[in-house]
C-alpha positions as CSV (number, residue, x, y, z in Angstrom):
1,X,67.9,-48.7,-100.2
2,X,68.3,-52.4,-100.8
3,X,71.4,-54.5,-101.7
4,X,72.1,-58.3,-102.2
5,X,73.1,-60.7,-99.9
6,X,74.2,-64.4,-100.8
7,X,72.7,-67.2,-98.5
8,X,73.2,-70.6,-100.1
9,X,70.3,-71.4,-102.0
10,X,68.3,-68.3,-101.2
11,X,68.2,-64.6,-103.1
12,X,67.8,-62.3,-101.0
13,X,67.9,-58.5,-100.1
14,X,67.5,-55.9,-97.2
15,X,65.3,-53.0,-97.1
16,X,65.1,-50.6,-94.3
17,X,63.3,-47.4,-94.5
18,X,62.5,-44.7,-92.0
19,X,59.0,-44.7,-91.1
20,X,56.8,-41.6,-88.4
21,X,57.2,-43.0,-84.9
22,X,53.3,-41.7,-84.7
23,X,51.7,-42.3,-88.5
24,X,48.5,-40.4,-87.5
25,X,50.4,-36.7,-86.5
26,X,51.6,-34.7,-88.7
27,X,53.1,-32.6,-85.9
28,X,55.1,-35.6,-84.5
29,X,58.9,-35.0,-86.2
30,X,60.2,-38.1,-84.8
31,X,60.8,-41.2,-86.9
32,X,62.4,-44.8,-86.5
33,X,63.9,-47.1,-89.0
34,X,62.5,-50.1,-90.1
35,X,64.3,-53.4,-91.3
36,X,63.1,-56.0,-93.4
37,X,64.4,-59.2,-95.4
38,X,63.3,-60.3,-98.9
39,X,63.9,-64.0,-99.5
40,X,63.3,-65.7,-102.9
41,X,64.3,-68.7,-104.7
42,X,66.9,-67.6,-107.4
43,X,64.5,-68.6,-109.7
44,X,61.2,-67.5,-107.6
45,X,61.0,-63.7,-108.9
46,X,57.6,-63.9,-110.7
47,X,56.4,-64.8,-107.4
48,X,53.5,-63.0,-105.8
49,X,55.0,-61.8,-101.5
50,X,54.3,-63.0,-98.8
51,X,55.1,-61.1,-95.4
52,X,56.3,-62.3,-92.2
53,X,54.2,-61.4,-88.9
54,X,56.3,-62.9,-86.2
55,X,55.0,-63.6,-82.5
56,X,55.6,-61.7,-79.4
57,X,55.3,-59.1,-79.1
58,X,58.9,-57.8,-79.2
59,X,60.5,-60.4,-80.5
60,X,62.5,-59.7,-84.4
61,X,61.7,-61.9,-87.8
62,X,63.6,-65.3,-87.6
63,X,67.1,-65.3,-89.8
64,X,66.8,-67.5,-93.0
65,X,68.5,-70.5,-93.6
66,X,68.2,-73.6,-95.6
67,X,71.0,-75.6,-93.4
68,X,69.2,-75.6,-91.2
69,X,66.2,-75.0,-92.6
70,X,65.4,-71.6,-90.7
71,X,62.4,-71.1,-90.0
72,X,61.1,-74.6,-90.5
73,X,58.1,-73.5,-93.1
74,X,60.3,-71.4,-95.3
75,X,60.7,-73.9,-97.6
76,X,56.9,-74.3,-98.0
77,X,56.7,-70.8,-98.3
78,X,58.9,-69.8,-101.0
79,X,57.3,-72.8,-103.2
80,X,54.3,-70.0,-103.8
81,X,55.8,-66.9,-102.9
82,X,58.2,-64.6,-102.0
83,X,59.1,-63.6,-98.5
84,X,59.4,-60.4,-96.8
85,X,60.9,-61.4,-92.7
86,X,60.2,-57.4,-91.1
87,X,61.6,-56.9,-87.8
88,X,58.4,-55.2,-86.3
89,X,59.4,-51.7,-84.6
90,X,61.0,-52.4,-81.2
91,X,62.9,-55.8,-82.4
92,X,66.0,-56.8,-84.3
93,X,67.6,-54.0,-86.6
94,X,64.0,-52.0,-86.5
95,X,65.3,-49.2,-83.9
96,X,65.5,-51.8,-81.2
97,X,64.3,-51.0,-77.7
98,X,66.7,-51.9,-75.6
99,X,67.2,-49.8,-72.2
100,X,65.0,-47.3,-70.7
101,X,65.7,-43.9,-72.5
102,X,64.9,-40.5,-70.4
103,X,61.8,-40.3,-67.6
104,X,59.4,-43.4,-67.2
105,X,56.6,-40.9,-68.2
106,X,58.6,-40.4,-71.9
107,X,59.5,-44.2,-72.1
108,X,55.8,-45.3,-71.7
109,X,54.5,-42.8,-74.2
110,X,57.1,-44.2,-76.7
111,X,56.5,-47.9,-76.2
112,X,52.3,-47.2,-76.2
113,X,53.7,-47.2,-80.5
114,X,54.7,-49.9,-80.2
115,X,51.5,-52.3,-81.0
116,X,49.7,-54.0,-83.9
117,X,48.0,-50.6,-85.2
118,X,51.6,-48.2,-85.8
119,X,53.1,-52.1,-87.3
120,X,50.3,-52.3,-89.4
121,X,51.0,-48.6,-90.5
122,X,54.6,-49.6,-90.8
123,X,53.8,-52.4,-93.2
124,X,51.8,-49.9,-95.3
125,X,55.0,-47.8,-95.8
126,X,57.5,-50.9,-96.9
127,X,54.7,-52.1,-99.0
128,X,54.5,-49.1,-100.8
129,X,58.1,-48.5,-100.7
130,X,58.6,-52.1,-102.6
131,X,56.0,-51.1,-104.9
132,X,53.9,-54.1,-104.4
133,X,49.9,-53.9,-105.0
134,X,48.5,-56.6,-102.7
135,X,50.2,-59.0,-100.6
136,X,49.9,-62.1,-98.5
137,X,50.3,-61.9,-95.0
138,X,51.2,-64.7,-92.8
139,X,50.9,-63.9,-89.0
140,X,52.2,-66.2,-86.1
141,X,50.5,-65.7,-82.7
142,X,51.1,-62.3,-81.6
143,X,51.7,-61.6,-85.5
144,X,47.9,-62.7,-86.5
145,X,47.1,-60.5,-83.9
146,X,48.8,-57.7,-86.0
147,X,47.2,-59.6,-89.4
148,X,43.7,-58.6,-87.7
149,X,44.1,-55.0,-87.5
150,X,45.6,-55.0,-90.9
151,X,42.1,-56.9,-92.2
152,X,40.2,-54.3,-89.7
153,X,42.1,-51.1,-91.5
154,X,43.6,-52.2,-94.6
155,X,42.1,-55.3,-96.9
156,X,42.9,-53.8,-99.7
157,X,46.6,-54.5,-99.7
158,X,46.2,-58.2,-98.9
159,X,46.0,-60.9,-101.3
160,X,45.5,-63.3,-98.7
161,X,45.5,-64.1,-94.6
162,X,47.0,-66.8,-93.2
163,X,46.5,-67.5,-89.7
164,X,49.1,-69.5,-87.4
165,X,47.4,-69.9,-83.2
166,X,46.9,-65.8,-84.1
167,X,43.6,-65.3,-84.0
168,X,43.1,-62.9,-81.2
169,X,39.6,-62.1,-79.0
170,X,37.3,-59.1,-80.6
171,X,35.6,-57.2,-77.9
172,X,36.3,-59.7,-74.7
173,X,38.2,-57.9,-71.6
174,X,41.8,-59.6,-70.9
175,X,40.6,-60.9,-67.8
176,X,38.1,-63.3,-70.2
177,X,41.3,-63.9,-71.7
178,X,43.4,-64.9,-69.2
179,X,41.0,-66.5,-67.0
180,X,40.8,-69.1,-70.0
181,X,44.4,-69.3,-70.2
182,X,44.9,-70.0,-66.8
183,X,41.9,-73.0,-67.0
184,X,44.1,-74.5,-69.7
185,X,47.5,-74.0,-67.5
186,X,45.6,-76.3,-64.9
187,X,45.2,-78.5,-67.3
188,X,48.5,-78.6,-68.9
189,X,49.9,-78.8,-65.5
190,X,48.1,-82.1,-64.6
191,X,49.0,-83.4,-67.8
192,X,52.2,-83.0,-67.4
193,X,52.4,-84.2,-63.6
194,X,50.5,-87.4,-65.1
195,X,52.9,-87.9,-67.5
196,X,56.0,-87.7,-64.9
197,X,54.4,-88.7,-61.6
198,X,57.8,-87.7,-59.9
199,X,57.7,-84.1,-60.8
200,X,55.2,-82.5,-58.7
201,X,57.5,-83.6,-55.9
202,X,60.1,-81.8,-57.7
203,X,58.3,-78.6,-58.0
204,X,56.8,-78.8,-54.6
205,X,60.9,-79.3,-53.1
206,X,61.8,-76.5,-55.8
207,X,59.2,-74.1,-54.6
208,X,59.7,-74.5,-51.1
209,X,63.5,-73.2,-51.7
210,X,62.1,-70.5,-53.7
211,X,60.2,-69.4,-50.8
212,X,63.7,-69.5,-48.9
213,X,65.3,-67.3,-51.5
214,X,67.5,-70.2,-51.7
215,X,66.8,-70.7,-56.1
216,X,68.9,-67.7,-58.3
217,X,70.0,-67.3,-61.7
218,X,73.3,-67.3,-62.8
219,X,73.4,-63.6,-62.1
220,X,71.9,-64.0,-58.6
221,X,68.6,-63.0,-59.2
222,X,66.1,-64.4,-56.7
223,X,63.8,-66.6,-58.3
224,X,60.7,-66.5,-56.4
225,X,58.0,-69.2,-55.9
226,X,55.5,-66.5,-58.8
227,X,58.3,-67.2,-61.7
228,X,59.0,-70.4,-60.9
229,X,55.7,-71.4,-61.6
230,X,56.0,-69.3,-65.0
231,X,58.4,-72.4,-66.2
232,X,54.7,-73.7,-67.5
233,X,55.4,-71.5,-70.1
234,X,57.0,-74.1,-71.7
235,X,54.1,-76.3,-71.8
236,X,52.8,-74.6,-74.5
237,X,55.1,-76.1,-77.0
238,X,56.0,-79.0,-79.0
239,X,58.9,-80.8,-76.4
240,X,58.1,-78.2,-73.8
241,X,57.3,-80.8,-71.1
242,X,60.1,-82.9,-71.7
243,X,62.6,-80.1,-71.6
244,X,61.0,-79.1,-68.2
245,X,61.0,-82.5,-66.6
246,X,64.8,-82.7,-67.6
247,X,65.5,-79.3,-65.8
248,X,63.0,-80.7,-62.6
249,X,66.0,-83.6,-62.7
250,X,68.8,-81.5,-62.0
251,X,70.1,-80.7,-58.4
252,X,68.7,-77.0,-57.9
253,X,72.5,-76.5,-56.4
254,X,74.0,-77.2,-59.6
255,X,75.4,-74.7,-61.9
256,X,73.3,-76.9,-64.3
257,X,70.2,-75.9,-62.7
258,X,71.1,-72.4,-62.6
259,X,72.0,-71.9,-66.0
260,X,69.3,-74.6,-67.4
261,X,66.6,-72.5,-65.3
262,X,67.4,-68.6,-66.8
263,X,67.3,-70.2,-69.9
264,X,63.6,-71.4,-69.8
265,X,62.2,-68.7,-67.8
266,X,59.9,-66.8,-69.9
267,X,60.6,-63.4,-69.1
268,X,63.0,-60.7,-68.9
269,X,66.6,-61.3,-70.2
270,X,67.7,-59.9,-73.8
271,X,64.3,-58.9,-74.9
272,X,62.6,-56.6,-72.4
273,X,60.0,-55.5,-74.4
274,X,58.1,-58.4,-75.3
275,X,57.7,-58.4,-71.0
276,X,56.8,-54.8,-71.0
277,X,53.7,-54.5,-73.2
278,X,52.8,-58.1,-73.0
279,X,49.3,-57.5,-71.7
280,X,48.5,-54.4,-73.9
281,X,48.3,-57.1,-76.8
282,X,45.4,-58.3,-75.2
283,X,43.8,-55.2,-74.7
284,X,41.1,-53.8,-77.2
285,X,39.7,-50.8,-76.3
286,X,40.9,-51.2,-72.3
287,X,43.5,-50.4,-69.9
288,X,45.0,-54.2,-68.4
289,X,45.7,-52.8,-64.7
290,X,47.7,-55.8,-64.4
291,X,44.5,-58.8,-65.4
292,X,47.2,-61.3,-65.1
293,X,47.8,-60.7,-62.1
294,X,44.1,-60.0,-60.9
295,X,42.5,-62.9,-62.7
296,X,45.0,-66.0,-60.7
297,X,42.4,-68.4,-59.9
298,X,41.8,-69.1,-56.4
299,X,42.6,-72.9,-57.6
300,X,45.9,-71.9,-58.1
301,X,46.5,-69.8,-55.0
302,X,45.7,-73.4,-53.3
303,X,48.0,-75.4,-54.8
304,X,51.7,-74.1,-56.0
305,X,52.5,-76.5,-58.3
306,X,49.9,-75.5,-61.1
307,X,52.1,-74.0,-63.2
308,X,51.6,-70.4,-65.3
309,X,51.8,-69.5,-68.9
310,X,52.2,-66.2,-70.4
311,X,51.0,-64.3,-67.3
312,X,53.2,-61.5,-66.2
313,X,52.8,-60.3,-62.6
314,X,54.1,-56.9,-61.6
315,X,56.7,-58.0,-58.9
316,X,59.1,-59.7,-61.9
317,X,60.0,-56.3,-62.3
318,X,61.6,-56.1,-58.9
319,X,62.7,-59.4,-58.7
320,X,64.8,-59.7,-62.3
321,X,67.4,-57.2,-62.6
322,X,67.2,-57.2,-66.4
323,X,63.4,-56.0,-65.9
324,X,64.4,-53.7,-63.1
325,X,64.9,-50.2,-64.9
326,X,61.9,-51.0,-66.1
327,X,59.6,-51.2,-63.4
328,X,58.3,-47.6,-63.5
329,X,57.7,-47.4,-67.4
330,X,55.6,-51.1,-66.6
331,X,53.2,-49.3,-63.8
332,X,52.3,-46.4,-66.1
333,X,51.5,-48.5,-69.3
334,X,49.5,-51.1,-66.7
335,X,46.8,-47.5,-66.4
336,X,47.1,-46.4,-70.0
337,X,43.7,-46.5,-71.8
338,X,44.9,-48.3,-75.2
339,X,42.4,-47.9,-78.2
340,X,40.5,-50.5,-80.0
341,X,42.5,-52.4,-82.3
342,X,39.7,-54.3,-83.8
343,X,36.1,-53.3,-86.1
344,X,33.9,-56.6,-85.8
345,X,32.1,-54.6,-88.6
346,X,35.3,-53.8,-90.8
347,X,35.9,-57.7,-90.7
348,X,32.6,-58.7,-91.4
349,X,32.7,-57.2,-94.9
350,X,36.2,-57.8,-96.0
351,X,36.8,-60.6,-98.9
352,X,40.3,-61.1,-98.5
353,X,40.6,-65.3,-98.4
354,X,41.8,-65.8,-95.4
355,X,43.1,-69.3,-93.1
356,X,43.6,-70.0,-89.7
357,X,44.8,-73.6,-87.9
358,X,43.7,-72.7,-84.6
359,X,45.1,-75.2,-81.7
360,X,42.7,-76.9,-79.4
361,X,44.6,-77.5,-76.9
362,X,46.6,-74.0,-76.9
363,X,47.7,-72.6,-73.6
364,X,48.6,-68.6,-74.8
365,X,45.0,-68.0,-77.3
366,X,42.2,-69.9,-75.9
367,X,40.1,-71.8,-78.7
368,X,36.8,-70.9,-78.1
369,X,37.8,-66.9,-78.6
370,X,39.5,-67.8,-81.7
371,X,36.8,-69.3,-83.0
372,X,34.1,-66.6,-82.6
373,X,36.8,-64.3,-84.6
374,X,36.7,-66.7,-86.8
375,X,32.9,-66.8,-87.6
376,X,33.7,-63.0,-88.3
377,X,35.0,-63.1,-91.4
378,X,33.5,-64.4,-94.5
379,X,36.4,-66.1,-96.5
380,X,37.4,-67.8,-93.4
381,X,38.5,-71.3,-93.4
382,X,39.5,-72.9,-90.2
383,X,41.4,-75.8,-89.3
384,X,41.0,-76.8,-85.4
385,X,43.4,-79.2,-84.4
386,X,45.5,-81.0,-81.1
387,X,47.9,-82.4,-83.3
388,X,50.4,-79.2,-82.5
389,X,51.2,-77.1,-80.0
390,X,51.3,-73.2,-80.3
391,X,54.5,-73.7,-81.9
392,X,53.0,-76.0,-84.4
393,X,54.0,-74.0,-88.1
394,X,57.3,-74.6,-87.0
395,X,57.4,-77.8,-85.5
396,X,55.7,-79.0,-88.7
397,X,58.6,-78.4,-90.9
398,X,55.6,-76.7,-93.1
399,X,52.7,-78.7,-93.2
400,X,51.0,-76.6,-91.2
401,X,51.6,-73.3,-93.5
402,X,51.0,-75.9,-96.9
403,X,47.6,-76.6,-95.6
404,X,46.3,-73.2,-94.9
405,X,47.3,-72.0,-98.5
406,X,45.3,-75.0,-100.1
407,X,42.5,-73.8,-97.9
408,X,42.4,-70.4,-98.7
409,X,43.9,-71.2,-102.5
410,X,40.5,-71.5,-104.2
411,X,39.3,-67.8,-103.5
412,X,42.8,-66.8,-104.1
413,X,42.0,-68.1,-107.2
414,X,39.0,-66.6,-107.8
C-alpha cells in the first residue's frame, strides 16, 4: 500500500510490503515488513529510479529534506531520477532489531538474515511490487557492498551501478581486510597527531585514566583503554579530526567530556545491530572468529595512542551496557560459517554500466581491494581520489554522485 506525503518541494510516498524472513525456504512461515520511501520532483515522474543502498550495516535510509538539503546528493539525484530510500531489514521502520528476542541460539539464527544476500532478495520483491523493469542502484559503503551481490545474482534488474567507497574485497579473508585497515589507522593516527602536536599527550593522559576505570559515559559505562582508541573511528571522515581534537580539549571530568565522548564512540548505543554483524560484512565464504580482534598489529599493541577504526573487539560487549544483552548472540555469530556473497565469474560477464569513486586514503575499504573488484567488471569506470573522505557523497553536496553518472552515462546510453 502506498499513500502521499507532502515534504516541501518533494513528492513523495511510502511503500512497505511484507517480505519471507528466509527468501530461499519455502517451509520458513515467517516474514518481516519492509519500508521504503519514493522521492520525486513534482514534476520528475517520467523519471527512470534510482534506489538507495545506505551504509552500515544496520543503520536505516537517511530522511529527505530540501531545508536542509537531506541527504546532501539528493538534489543531484532527483535531477535524473527518481528515488527509492529502503530501510534495509533490521533498520528504521523495516522490522527493526532492537533488543534480544528469545535464546541467543534463536537470536543469532535470525540476525545470520540479516546481510547483503536476503536485502538483495528484499529489493527484488519492492521492485517488483512497484512494477519497475530495471533500476539504478546507488550503494554507499556497506550499501555497494549489497550493490555487489545484487550485480553477482541479479543484473538484470539494474539499469545502472553506482558505487560510493562500496566496493568490497572478492575472495580475500577479513584478516586481509582488516590488517589493511589497521595499516591506514596508523597512518591516520600520525596524521592527525602531526596536525595537533598536543594531542597525543592528551590521548596518552586519557588512556592512562581509562586504564584506572576513571573515563565513563554518561550512563557510567567504563570506557576502557580498547574503545577509547575506537574514537579513530572518526578519522575516517570529512571534519573527523577536528571534532576529535575538540573532544581531546575538554577536561575528561567534565560533563562535557562525558557526553561529548558517548557521542563519538563508534559503537553500541541506539543501533545495536550495526555492532553485532559488523564483521560478517566482511566475510565471503568464512566464519570472522573475531579477525578484528586477532589481526591488531603488534605496532599497535606497542604504542596506545594509534588509534582504531571500524574494528570491533569482543569485550565491548561486556563493557557497554547497551551491547550487554547482546554478548551471547555476538559469540555464536563470531563461529557461524556465512556463505559466499560474491561470483568473481557472475561479475565478470555482467554489462550493467557501472561507477565507483573509490577513496585513496579510506580508512574502513582499503583501496588496493577495491580496485581489484573493480578490474572485475567490464563496464566499470573508476574514479580514485584523496579529495574525500569515506563520507565524501555527502560531504560533496553531490559532486561526487554527478560525476559517477556522467561516467557511467554513455553505456547507459547505449
Amino acid at each position: 500500500m502506498t499513500w502521499q506525503r507532502r515534504i516541501p518541494g518533494l513528492r513523495t510516498r511510502q511503500i512497505r510490503i511484507t517480505v519471507p524472513l528466509v527468501h530461499d525456504d519455502s517451509l520458513d512461515e515467517r516474514g518481516i515488513d519492509i519500508f521504503a520511501r519514493l522521492v520525486s520532483l513534482p514534476d520528475g515522474d517520467d523519471k527512470p529510479y534510482l534506489l538507495f543502498l545506505q551504509g552500515g550495516p544496520g543503520c536505516e535510509s537517511p530522511r529527505p529534506s530540501l531545508d536542509p538539503r537531506t541527504p546532501g546528493w539528493l538534489s543531484s539525484a532527483l535531477d535524473d531520477y527518481q528515488l527509492v530510500l529502503l530501510d534495509q531489514r533490521g533498520t528504521g521502520l523495516s522490522s527493526p532489531v532492537s533488543e534480544p528476542i528469545g535464546a541467543p541460539e534463536d537470536q543469532a539464527e535470525y540476525l545470520t538474515h540479516m546481510r547483503a544476500d536476503e536485502i538483495v532478495a528484499d529489493c527484488e520483491d519492492l521492485r517488483n511490487e512497484l512494477g519497475i523493469d530495471r533500476w539504478a542502484v546507488l550503494g554507499q559503503s556497506f550499501g555497494g557492498f549489497t550493490l555487489l551481490h545484487y550485480l553477482s545474482s541479479h543484473p538484470e534488474s539494474l539499469l545502472a551501478g553506482y558505487f560510493t567507497g562500496g566496493l568490497p574485497a572478492v575472495g580475500r579473508g577479513c584478516e586481509d581486510i582488516y590488517a589493511a585497515c589497521y595499516r591506514m589507522m596508523a597512518v591516520k593516527s600520525e596524521e592527525f597527531y602531526r596536525r595537533f602536536p598536543g594531542d597525543r599527550d592528551r590521548m596518552r593522559r586519557l588512556l592512562a585514566l581509562a586504564d584506572e576505570e576513571a573515563i565513563r559515559t554518561p550512563n557510567g559505562d567504563i570506557v576502557s583503554p580498547s574503545r577509547l582508541r575506537s574514537l579513530g573511528h572518526n578519522l575516517g571522515h570529512s571534519g573527523g579530526a577536528t571534532t576529535l581534537h575538540y573532544l581531546l580539549e575538554l577536561d575528561p571530568g567534565s560533563r562535557g567530556f562525558r557526553y561529548d565522548l558517548a557521542d563519538l564512540l563508534p559503537f553500541g548505543g541506539r543501533n545495536p545491530l550495526y555492532t553485532v554483524i559488523h564483521e560478517s560484512s566482511y566475510a565471503d565464504g568464512v566464519a570472522t572468529r573475531w579477525a578484528a580482534a586477532r589481526t591488531l598489529p603488534d605496532e599497535f599493541r606497542a604504542d596506545s595512542t594509534l588509534l582504531t577504526g571500524e574494528h570491533v573487539l569482543p569485550q565491548w560487549f561486556d563493557e557497554d551496557s547497551s551491547l550487554r544483552s547482546w554478548t551471547a548472540c555476538a559469540k555464536i555469530l563470531a563461529e557461524h560459517p556465512w556463505p559466499k556473497l560474491y561470483d568473481a565469474s557472475a561479475l565478470g560477464e555482467t554489462q550493467v554500466p557501472c561507477a565507483a569513486i573509490v577513496y585513496a586514503n579510506d580508512v574502513y575499504i582499503p583501496m588496493k581491494y577495491s580496485l581489484q573488484t573493480a578490474a572485475l567488471l567490464p563496464q566499470m569506470h573508476t574514479w580514485v581520489t584523496s579529495q574525500y573522505e569515506h563520507n565524501g557523497s555527502n560531504a560533496s553536496g553531490g559532486e561526487v554522485l554527478e560525476r559517477l553518472i556522467a561516467l557511467a552515462c554513455d553505456d547507459i546510453a547505449r
